[in-house]
N, C-alpha and C positions, 0 to 999 in steps of 0.2 A: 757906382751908378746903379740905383735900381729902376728893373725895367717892369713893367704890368706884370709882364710874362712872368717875374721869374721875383716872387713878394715876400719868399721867407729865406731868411740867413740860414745857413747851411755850413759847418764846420768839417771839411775831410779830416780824418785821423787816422797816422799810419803806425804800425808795427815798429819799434824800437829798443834796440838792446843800449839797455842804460848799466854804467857799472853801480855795481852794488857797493863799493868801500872793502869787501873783503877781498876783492882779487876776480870776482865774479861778473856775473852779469843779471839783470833782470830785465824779461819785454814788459815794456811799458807802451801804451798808446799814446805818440803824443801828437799833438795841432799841426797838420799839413800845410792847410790852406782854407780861408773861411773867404765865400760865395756867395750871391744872390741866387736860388735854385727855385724850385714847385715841387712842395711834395703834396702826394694826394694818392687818394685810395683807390683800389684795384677795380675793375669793372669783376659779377660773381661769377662769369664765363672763364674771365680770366684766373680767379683765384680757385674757380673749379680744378682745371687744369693744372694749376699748380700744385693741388692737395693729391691730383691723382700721379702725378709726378714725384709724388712725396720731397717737393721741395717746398716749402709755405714762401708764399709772397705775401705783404699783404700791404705795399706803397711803392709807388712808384715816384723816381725823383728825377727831374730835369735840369738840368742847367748849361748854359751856357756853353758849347763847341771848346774842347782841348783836349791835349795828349797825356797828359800827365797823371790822370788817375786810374788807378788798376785797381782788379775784384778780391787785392789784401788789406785795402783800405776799410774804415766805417765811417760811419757820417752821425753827425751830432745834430738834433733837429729841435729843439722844444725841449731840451733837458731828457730826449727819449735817444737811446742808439739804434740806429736802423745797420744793419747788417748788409753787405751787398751779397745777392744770389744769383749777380749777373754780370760778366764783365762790361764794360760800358759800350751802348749803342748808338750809333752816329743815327738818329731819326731822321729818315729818310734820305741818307748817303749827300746832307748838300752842307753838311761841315758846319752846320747854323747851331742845334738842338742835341744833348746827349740826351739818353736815358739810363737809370739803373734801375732793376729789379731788387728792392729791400723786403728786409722784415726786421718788425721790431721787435728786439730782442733784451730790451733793457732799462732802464731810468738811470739816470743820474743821481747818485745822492747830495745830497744840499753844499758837500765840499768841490762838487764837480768829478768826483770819481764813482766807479761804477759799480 
């Protein structure tokens, strides 16, 4: 169901050790769970704050109230990887609206890897 609110798909991606064939292991990122979310750009107070933090923000993403995502995850957004700088926030404690604090950290290349 997509809602006004919430108008771009959004792909979580979690850490994964996949065997390698030799006995091994390699992380691999692979597909969590793909969302209806809102990403959208940082107000410059905000991203002030951040640079003085020396942590870079530079989007913030919405979606949808649940438990399940934690600050080891990334998010796929436009073929760009946003990076989480924030564990998830329950906006305004009424269990409706998350928030995460991203940055972008990457593109995709045209085979979907990164």
């Amino acid at each position: 169901m997509i809602y006004d609110e919430f108008p771009h798909e959004i792909t979580f991606q979690k850490l994964e050790s996949i065997p390698d064939g030799g006995g091994g292991y390699d992380e691999k990122y692979v597909d969590y769970l793909t969302i209806h979310g809102f990403v959208c750009g940082i107000s410059s107070r905000e991203f002030y704050q951040a640079q003085q933090l020396q942590n870079p923000v530079n989007c913030n993403v919405y979606y949808p109230y649940r438990t399940d995502i934690d600050q080891t995850m990334r998010i796929i957004y436009a073929n760009q990887i946003l990076t989480l700088k924030s564990a998830p926030i329950d906006q305004g404690g009424m269990h409706k609206i998350m928030n995460l604090k991203c940055e972008i950290t990457g593109v995709l290349d045209k085979n979907g890897g990164s």
